[in-house]
PDB file of N, H, CA, C and O in Angstrom:
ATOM      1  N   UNK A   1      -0.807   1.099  11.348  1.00  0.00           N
ATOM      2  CA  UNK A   1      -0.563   1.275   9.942  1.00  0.00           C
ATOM      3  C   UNK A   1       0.183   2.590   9.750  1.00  0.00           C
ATOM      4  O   UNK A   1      -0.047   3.603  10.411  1.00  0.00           O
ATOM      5  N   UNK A   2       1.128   2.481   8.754  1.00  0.00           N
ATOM      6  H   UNK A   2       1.315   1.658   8.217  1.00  0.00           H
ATOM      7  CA  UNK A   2       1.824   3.957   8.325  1.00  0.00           C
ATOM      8  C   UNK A   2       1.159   4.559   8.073  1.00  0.00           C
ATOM      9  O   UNK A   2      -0.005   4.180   7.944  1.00  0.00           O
ATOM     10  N   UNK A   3       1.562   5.925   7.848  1.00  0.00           N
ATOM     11  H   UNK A   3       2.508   6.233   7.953  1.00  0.00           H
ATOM     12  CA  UNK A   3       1.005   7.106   7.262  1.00  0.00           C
ATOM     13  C   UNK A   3       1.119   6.673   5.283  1.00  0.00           C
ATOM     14  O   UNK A   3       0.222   7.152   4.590  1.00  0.00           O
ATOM     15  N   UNK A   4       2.082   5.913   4.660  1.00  0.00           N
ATOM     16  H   UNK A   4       2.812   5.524   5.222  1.00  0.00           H
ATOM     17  CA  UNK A   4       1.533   5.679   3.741  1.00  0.00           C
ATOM     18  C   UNK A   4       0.733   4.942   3.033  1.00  0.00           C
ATOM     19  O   UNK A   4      -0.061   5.092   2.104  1.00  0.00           O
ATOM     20  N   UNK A   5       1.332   3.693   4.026  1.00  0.00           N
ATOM     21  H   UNK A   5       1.977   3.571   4.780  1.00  0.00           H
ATOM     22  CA  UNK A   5      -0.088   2.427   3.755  1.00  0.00           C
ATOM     23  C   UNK A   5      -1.873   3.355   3.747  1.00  0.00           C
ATOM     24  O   UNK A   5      -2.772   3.139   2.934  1.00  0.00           O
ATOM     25  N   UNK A   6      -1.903   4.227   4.762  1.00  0.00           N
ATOM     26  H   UNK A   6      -1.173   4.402   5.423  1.00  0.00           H
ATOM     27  CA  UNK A   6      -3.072   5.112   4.576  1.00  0.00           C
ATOM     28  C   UNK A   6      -3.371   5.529   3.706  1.00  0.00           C
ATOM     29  O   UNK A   6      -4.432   5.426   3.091  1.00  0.00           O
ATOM     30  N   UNK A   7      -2.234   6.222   3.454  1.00  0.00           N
ATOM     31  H   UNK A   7      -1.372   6.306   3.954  1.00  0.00           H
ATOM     32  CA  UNK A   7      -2.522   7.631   2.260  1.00  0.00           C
ATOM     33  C   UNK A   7      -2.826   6.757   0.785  1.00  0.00           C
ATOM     34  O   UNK A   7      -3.521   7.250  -0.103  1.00  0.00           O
ATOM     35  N   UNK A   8      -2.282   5.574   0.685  1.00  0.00           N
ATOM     36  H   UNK A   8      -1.717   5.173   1.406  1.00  0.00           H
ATOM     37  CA  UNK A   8      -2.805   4.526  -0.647  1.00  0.00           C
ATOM     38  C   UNK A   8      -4.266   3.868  -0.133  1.00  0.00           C
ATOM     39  O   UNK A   8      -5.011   3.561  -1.064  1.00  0.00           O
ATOM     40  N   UNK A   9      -4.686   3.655   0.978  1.00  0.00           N
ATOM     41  H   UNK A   9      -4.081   3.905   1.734  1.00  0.00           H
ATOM     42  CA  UNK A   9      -5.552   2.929   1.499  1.00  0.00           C
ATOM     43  C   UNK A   9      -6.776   4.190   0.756  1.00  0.00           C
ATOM     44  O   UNK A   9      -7.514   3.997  -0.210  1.00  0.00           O
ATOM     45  N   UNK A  10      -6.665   5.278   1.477  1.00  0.00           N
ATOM     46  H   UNK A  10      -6.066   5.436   2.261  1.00  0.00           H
ATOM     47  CA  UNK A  10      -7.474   6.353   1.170  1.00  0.00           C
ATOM     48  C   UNK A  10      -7.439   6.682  -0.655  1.00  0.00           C
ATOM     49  O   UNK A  10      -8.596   6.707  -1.075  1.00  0.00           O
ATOM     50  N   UNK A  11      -6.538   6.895  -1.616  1.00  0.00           N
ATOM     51  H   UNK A  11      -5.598   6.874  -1.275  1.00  0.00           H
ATOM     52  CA  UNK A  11      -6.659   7.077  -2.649  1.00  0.00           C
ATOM     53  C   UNK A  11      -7.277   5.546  -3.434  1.00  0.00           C
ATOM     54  O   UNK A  11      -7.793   5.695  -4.542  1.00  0.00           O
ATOM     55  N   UNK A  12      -7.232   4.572  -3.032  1.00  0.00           N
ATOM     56  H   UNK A  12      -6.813   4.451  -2.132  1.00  0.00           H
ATOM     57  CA  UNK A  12      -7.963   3.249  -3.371  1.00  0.00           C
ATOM     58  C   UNK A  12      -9.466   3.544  -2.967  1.00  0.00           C
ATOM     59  O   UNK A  12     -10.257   2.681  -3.346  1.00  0.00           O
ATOM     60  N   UNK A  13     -10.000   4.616  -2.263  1.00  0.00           N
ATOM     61  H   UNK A  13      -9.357   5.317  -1.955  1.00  0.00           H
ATOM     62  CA  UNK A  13     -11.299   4.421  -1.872  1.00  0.00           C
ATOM     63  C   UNK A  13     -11.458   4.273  -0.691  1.00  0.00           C
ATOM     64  O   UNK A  13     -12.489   4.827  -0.311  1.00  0.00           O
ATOM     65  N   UNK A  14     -10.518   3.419   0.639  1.00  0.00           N
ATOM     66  H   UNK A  14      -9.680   2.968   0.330  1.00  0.00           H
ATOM     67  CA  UNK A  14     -11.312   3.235   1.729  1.00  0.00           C
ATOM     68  C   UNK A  14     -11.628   4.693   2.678  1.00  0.00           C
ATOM     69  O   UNK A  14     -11.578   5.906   2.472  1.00  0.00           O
ATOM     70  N   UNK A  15     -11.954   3.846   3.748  1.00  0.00           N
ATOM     71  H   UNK A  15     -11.995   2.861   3.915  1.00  0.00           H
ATOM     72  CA  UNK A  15     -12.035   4.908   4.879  1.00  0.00           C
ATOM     73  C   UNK A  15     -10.929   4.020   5.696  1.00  0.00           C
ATOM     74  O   UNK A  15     -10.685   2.815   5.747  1.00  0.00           O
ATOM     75  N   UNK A  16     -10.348   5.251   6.345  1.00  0.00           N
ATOM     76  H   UNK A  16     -10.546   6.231   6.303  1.00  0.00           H
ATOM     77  CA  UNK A  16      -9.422   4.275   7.335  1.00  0.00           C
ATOM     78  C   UNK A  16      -9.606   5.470   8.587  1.00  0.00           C
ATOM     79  O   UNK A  16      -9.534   6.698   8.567  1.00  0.00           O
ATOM     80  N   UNK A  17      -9.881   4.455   9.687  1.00  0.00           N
ATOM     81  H   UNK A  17      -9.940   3.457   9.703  1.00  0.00           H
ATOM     82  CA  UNK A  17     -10.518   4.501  10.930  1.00  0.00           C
ATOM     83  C   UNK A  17      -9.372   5.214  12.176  1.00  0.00           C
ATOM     84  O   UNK A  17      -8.160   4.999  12.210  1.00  0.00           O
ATOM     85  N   UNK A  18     -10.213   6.151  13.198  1.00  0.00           N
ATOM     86  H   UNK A  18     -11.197   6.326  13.171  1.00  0.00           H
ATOM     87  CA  UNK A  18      -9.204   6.326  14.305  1.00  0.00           C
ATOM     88  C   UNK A  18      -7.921   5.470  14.284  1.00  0.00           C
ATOM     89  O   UNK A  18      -6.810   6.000  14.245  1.00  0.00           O
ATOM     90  N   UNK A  19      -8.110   4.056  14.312  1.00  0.00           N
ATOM     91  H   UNK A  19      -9.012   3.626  14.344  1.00  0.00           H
ATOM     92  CA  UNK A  19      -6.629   2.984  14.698  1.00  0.00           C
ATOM     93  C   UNK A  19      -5.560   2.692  13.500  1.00  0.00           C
ATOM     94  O   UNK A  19      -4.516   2.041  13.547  1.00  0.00           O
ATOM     95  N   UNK A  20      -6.350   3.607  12.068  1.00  0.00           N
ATOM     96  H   UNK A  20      -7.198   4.136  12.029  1.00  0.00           H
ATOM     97  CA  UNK A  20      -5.551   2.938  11.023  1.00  0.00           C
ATOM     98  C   UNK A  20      -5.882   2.269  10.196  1.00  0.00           C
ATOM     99  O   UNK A  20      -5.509   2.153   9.028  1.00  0.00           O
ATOM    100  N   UNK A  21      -7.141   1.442  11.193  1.00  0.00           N
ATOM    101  H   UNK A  21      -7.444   1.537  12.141  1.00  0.00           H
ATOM    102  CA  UNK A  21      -7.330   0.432  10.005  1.00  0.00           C
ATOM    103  C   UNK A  21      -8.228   0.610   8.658  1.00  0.00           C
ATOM    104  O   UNK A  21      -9.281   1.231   8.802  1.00  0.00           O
ATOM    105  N   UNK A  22      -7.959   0.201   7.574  1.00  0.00           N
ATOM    106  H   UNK A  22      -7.104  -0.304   7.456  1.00  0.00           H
ATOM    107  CA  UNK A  22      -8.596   0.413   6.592  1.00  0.00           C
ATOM    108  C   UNK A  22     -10.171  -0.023   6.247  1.00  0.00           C
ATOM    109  O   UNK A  22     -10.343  -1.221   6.472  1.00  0.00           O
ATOM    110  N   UNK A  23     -10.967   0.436   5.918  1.00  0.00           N
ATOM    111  H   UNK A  23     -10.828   1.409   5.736  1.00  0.00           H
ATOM    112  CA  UNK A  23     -12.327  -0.473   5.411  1.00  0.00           C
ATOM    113  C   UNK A  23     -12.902   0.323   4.003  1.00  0.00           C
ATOM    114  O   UNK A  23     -12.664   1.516   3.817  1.00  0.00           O
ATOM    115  N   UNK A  24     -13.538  -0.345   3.229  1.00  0.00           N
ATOM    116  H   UNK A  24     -13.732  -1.314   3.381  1.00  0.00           H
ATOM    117  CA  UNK A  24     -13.453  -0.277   2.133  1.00  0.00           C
ATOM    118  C   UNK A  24     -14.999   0.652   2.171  1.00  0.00           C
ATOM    119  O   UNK A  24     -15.862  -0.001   2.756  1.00  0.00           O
ATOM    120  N   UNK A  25     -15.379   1.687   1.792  1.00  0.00           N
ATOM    121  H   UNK A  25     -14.677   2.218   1.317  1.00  0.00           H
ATOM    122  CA  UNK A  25     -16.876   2.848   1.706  1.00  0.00           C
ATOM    123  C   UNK A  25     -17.463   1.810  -0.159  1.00  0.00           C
ATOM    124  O   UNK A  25     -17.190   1.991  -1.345  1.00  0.00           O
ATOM    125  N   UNK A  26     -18.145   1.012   0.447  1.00  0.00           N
ATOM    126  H   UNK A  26     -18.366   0.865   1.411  1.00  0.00           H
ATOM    127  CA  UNK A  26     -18.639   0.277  -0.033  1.00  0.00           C
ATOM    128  C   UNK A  26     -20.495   0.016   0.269  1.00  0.00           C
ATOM    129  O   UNK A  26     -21.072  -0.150   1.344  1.00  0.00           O
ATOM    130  N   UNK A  27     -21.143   0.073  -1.343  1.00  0.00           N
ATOM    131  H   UNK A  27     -20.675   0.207  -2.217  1.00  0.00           H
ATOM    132  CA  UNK A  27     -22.604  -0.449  -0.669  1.00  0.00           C
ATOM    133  C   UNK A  27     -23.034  -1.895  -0.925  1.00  0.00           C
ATOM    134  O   UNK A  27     -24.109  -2.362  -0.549  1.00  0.00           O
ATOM    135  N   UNK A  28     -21.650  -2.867  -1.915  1.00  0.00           N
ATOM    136  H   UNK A  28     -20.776  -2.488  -2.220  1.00  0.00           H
ATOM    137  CA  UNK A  28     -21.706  -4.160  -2.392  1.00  0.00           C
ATOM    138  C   UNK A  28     -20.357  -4.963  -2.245  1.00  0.00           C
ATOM    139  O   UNK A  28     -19.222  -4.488  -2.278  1.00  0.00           O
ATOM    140  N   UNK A  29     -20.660  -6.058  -2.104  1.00  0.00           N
ATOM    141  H   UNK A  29     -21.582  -6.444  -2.076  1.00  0.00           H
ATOM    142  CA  UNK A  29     -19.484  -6.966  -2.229  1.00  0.00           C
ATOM    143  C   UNK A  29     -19.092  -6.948  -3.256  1.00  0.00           C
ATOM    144  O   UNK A  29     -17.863  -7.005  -3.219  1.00  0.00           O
ATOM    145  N   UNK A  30     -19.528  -6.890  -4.383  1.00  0.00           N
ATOM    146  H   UNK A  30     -20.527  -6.844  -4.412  1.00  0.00           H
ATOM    147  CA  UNK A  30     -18.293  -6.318  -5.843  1.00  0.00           C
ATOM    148  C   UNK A  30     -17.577  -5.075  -5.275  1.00  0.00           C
ATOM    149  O   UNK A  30     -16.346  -5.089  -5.250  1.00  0.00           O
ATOM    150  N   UNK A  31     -18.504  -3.602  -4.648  1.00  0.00           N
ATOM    151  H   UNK A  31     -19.504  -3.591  -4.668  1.00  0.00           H
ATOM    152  CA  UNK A  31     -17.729  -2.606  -4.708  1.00  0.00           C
ATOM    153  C   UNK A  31     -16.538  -2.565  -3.714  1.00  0.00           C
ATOM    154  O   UNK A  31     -15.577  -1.796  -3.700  1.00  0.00           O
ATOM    155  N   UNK A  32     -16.861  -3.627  -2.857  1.00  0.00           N
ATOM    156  H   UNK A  32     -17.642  -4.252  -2.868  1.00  0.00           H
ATOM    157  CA  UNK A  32     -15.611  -3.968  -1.498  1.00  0.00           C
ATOM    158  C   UNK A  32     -14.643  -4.863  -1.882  1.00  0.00           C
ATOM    159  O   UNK A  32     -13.623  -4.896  -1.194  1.00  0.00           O
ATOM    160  N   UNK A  33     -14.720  -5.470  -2.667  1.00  0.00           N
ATOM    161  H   UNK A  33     -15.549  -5.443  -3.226  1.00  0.00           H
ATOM    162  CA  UNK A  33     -13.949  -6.275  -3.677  1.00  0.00           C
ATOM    163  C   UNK A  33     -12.998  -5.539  -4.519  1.00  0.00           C
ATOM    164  O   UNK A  33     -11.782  -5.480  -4.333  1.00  0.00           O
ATOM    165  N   UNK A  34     -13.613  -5.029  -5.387  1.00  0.00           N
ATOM    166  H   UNK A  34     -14.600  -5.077  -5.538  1.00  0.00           H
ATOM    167  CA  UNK A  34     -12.881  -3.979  -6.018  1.00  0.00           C
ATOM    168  C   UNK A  34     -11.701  -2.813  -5.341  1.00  0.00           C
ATOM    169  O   UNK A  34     -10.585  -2.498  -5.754  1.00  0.00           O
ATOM    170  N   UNK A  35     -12.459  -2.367  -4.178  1.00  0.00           N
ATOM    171  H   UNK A  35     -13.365  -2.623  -3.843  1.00  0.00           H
ATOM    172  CA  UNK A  35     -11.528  -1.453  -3.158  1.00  0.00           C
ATOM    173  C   UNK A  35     -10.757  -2.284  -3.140  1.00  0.00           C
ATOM    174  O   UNK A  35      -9.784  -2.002  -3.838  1.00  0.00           O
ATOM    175  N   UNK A  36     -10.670  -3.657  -2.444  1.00  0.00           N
ATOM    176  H   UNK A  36     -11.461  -3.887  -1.877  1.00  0.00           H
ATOM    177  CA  UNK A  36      -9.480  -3.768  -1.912  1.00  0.00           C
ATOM    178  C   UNK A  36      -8.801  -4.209  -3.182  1.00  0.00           C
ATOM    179  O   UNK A  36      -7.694  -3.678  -3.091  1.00  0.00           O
ATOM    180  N   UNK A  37      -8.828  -4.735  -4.074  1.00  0.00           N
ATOM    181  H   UNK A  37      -9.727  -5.166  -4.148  1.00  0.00           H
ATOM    182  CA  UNK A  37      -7.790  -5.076  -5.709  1.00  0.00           C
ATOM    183  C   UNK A  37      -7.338  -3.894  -5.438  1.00  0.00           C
ATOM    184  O   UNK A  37      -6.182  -3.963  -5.019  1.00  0.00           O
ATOM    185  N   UNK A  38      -7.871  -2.510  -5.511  1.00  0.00           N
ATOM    186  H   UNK A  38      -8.810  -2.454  -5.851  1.00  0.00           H
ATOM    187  CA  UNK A  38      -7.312  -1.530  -6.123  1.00  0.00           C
ATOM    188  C   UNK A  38      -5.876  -1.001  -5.242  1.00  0.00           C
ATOM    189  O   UNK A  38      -4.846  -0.438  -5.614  1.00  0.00           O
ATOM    190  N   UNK A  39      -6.339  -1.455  -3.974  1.00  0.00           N
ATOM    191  H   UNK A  39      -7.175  -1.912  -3.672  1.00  0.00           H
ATOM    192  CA  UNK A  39      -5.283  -0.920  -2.784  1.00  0.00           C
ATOM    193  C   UNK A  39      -4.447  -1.889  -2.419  1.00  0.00           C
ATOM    194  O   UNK A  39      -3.857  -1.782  -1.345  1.00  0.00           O
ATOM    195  N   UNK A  40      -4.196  -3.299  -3.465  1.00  0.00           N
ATOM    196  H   UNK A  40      -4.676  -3.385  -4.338  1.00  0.00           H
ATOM    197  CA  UNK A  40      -3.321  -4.084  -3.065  1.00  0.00           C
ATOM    198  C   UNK A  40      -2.445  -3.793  -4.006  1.00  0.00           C
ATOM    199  O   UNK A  40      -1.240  -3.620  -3.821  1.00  0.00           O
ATOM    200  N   UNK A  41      -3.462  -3.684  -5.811  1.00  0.00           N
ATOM    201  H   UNK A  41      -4.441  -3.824  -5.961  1.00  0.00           H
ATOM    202  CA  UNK A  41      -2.721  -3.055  -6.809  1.00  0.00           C
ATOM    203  C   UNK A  41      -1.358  -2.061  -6.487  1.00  0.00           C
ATOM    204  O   UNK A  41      -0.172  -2.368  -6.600  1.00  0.00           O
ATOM    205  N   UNK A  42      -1.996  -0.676  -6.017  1.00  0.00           N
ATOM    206  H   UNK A  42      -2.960  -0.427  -5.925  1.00  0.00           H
ATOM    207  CA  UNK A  42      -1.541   0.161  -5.655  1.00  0.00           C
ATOM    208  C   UNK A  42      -0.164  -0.271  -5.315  1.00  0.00           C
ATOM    209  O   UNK A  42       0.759  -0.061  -6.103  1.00  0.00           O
ATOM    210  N   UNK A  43       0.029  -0.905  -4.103  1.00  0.00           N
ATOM    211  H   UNK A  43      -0.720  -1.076  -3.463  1.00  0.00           H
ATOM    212  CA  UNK A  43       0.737  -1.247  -3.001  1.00  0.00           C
ATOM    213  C   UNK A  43       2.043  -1.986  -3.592  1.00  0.00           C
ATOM    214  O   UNK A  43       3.235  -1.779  -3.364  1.00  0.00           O
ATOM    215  N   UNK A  44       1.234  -3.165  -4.653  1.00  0.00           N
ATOM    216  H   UNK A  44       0.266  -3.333  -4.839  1.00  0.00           H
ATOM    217  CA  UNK A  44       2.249  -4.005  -5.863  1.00  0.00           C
ATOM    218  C   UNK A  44       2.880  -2.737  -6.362  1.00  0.00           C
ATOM    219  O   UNK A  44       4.060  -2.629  -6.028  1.00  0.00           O
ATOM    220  N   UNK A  45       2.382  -1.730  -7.092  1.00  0.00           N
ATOM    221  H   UNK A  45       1.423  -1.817  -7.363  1.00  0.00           H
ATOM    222  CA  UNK A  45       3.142  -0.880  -8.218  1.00  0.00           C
ATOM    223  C   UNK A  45       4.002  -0.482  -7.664  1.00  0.00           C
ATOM    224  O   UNK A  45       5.115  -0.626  -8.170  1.00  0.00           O
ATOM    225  N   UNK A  46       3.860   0.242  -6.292  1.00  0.00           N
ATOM    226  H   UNK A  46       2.956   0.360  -5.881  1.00  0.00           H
ATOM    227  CA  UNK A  46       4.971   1.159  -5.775  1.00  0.00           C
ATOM    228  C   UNK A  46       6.115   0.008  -5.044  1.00  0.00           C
ATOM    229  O   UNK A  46       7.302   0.320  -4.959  1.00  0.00           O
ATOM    230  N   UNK A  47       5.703  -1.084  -4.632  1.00  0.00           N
ATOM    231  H   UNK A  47       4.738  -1.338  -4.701  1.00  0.00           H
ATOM    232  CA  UNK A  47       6.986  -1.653  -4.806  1.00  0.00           C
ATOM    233  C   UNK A  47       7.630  -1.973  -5.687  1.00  0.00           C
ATOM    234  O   UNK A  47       8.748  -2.216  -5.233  1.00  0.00           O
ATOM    235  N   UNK A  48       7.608  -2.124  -6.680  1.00  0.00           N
ATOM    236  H   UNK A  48       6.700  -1.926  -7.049  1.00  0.00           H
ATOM    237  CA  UNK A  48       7.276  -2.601  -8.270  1.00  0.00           C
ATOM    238  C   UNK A  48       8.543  -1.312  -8.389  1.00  0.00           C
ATOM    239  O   UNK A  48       9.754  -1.470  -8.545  1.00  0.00           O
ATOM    240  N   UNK A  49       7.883  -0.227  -8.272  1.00  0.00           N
ATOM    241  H   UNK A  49       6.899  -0.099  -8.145  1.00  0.00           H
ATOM    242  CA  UNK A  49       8.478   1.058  -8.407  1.00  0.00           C
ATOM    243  C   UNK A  49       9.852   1.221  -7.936  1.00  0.00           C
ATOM    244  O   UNK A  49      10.875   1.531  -8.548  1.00  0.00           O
ATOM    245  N   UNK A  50       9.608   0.899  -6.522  1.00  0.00           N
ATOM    246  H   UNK A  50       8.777   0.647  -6.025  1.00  0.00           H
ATOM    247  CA  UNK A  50      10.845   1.498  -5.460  1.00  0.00           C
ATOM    248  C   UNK A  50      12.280  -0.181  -6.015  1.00  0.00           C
ATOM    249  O   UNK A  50      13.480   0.067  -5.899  1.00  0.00           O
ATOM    250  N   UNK A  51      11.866  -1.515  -6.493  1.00  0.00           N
ATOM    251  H   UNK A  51      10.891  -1.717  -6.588  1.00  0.00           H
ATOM    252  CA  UNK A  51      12.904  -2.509  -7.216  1.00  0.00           C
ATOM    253  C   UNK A  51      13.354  -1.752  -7.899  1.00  0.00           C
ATOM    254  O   UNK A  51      14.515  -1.394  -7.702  1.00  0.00           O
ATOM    255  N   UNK A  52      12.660  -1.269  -8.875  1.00  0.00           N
ATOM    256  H   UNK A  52      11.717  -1.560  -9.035  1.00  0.00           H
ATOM    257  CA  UNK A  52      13.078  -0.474 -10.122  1.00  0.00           C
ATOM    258  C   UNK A  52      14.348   0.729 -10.477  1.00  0.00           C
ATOM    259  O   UNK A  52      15.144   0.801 -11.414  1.00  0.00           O
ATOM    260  N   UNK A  53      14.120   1.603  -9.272  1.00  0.00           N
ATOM    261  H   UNK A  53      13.474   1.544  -8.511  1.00  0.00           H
ATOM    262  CA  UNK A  53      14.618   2.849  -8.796  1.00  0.00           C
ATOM    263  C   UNK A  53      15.830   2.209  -8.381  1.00  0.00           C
ATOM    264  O   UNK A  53      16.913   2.470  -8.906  1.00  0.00           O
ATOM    265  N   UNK A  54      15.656   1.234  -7.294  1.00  0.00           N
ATOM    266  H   UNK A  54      14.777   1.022  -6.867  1.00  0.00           H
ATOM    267  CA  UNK A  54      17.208   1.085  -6.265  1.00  0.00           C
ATOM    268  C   UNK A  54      17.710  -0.117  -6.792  1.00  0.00           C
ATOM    269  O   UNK A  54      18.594  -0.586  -6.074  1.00  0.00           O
ATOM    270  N   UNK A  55      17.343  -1.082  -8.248  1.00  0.00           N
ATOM    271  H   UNK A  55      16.625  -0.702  -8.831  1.00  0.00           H
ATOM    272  CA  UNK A  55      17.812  -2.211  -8.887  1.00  0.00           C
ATOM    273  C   UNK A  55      19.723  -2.048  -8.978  1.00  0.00           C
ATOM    274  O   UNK A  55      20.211  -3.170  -9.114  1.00  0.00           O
ATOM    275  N   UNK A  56      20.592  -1.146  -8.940  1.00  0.00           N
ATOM    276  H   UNK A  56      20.196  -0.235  -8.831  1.00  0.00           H
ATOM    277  CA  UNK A  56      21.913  -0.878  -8.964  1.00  0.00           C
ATOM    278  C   UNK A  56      22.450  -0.499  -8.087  1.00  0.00           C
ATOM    279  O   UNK A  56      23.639  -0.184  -8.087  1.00  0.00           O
ATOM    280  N   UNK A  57      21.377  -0.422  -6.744  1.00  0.00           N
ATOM    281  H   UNK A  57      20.410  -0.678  -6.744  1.00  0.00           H
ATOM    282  CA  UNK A  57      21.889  -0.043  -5.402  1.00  0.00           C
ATOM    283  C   UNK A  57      23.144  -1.310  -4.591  1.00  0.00           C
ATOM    284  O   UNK A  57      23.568  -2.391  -5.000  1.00  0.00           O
ATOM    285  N   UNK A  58      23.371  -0.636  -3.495  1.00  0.00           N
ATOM    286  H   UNK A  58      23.027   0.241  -3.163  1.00  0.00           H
ATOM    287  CA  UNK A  58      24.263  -2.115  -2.928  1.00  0.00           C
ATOM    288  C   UNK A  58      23.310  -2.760  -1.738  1.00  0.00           C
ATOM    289  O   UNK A  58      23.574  -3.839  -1.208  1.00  0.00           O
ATOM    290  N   UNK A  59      22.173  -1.950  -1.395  1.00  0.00           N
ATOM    291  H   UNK A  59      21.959  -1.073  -1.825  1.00  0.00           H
ATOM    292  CA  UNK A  59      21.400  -2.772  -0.734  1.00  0.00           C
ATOM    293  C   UNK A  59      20.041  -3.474  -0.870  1.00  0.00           C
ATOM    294  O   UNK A  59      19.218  -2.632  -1.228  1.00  0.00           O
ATOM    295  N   UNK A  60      19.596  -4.438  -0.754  1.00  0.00           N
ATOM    296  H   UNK A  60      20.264  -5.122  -0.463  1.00  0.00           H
ATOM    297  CA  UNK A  60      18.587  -5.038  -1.411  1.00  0.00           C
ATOM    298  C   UNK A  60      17.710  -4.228  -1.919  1.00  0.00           C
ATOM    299  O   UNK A  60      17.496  -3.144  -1.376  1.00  0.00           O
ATOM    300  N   UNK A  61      16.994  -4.651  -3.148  1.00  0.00           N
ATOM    301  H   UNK A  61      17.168  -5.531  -3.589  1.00  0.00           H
ATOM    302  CA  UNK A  61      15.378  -4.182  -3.060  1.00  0.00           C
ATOM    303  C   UNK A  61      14.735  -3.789  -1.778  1.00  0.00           C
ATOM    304  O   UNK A  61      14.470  -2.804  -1.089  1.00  0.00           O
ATOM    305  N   UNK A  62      14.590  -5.505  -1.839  1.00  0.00           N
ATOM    306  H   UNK A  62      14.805  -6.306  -2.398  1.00  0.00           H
ATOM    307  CA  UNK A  62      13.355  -5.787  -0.739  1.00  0.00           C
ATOM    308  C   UNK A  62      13.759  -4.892   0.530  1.00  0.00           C
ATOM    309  O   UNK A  62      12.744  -4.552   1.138  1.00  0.00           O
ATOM    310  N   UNK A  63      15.025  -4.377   1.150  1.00  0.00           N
ATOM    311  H   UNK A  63      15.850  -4.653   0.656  1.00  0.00           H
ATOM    312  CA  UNK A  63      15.292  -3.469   2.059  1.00  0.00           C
ATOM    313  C   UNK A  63      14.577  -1.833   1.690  1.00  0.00           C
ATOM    314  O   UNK A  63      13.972  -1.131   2.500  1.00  0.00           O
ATOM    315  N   UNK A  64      14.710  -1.680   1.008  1.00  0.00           N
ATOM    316  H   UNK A  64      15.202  -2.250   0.350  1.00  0.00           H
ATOM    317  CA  UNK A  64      14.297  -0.468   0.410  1.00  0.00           C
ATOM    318  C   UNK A  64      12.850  -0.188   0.283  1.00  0.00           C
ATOM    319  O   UNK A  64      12.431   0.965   0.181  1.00  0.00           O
ATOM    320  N   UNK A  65      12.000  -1.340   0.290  1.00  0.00           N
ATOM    321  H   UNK A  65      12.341  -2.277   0.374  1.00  0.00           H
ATOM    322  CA  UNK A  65      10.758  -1.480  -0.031  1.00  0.00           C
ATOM    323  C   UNK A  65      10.469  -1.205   1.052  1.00  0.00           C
ATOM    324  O   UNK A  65       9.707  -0.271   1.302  1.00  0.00           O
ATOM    325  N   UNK A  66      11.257  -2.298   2.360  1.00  0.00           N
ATOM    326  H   UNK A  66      11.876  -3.056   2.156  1.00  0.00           H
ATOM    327  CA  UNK A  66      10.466  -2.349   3.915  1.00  0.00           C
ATOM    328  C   UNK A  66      10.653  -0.687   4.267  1.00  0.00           C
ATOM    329  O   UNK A  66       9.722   0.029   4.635  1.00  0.00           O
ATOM    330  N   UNK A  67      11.976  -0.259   4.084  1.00  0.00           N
ATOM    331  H   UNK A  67      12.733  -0.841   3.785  1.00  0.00           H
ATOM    332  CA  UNK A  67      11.998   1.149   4.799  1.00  0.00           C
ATOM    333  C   UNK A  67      10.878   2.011   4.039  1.00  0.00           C
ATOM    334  O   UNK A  67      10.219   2.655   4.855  1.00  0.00           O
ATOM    335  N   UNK A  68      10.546   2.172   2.949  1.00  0.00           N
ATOM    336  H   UNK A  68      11.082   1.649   2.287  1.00  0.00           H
ATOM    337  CA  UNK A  68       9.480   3.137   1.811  1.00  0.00           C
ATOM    338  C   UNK A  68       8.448   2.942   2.746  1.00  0.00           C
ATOM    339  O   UNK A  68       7.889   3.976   3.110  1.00  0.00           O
ATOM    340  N   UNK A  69       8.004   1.758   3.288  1.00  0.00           N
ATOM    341  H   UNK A  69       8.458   0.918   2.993  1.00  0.00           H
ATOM    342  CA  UNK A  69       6.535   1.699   3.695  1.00  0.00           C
ATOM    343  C   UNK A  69       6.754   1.211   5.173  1.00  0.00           C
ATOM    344  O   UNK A  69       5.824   0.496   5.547  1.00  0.00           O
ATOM    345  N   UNK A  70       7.871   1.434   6.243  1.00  0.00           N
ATOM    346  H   UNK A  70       8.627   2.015   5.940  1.00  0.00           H
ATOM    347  CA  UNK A  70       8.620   1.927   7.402  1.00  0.00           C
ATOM    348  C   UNK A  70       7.784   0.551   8.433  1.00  0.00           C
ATOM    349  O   UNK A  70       6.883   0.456   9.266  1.00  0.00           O
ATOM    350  N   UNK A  71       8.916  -0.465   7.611  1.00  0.00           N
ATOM    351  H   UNK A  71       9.648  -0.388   6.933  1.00  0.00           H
ATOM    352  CA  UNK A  71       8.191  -1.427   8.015  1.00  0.00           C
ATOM    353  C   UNK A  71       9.816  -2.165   8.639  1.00  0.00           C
ATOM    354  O   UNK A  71      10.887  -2.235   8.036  1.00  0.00           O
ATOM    355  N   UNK A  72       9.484  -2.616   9.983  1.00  0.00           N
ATOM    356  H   UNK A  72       8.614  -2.559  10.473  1.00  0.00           H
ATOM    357  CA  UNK A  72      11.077  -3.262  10.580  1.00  0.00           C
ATOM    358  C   UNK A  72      11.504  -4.396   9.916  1.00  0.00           C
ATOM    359  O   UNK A  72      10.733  -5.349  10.032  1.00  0.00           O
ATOM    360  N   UNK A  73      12.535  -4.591   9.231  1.00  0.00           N
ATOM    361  H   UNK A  73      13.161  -3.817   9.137  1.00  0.00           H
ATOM    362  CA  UNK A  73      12.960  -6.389   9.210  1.00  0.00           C
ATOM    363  C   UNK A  73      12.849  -7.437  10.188  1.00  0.00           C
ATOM    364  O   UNK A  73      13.213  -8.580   9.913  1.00  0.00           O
TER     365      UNK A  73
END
């Protein structure tokens, strides 16, 4: 996992582990539920965000999105 997928993983609430991976610091299945809405939310806006920003660019969105969150085509 990136360093930003984290850094949203962590401001949503989880804990994210030696490997990256995320888990939700939860004592209920509502409250692990909720974590993760909040960190998918998250994840929607800022792409949401980065369409928005580069909508008059000459290269796709969706290119712009993968590089923001340093993800290969």
């Amino acid at each position: 996992m990136n360093k930003r997928i984290r850094l949203l993983a962590q401001e949503a609430g989880m804990y994210v582990d030696l490997n990256g991976a995320p888990w939700p610091r939860c004592m209920s299945a509502e409250e692990c539920e909720l974590a993760y809405a909040k960190f998918a939310d998250m994840i929607v806006r800022e792409c949401a965000d980065i369409a928005t920003m580069n909508q008059f660019q000459w290269d796709s969105a969706g290119g712009y999105v993968l590089k923001h969150f340093g993800v290969d085509k």
